[in-house]
N, C-alpha and C positions, 0 to 999 in steps of 0.2 A: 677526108682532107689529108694529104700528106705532109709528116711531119719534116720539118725544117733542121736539115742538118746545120752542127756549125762546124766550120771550117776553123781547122786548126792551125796553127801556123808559131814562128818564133819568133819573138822582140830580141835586140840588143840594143843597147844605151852607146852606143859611139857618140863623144865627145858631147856628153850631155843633150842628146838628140836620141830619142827612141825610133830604132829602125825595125819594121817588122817584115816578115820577110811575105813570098806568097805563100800560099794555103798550103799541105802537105796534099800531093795529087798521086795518082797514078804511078807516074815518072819515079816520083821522090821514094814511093813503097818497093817497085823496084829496084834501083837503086840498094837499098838497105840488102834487101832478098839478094841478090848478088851479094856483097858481102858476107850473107851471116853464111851463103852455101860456099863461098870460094874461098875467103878467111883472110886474113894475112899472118902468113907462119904458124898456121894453126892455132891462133889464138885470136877467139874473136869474144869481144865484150863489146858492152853498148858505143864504147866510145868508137870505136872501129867500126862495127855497122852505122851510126849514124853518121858517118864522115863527110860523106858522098852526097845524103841528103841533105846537110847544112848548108856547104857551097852551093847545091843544085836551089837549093829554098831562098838562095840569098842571091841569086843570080838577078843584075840588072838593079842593085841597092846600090847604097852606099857601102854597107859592109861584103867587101870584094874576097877573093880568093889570100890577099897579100893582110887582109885584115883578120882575117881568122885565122892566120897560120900564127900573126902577130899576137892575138887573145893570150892572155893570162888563162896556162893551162887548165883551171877548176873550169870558168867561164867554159872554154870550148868544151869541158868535158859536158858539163851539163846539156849545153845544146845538143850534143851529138847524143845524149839519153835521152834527150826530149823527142826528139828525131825518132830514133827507135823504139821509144813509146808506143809512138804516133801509130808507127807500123804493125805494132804488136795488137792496139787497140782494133787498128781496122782487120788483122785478122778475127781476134774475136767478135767483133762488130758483124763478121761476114759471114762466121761458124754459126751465129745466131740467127742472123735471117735466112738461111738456109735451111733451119732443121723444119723436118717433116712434124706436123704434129698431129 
């Protein structure tokens, strides 16, 4: 029986309304991988790789491209680590189910 991934994904609380965004996919891992190889200004941290995937995760919410720029920077930063997380996990995630044994 195959085991049941769970789908990761981010909450924000806009105007006492919990909004979650869709699942972290494909799209959203790229996303990040572009960042961390292309950078901006040669300095890349979580917040900067996960920029791309926030907006892209929250596409089609209530929390829009004009609401996240709006965020209270900790807030955004958090997301955008969360985000990058996500991506870091599913490589090791991938490194593991790959290896020969």
């Amino acid at each position: 029986m195959a085991e049941k991934k769970i789908q990761k994904t981010l909450s924000y609380n806009l105007n006492g309304k919990t909004v979650v965004s869709k699942p972290f996919d494909f799209e959203a891992a790229c996303l990040v991988d572009n960042r961390r190889f292309t950078g901006s200004s040669g300095v890349v941290g979580y917040m900067s790789l996960g920029k791309d995937a926030v907006n892209y995760m929250f596409e089609g919410t209530e929390v829009t491209d004009e609401v996240i720029k709006a965020m209270p920077m900790k807030e955004r930063k958090e997301l955008c680590e969360q985000a990058a997380m996500m991506y870091f996990d599913a490589l090791t995630e991938t490194g593991e189910n790959s290896k020969n044994e």
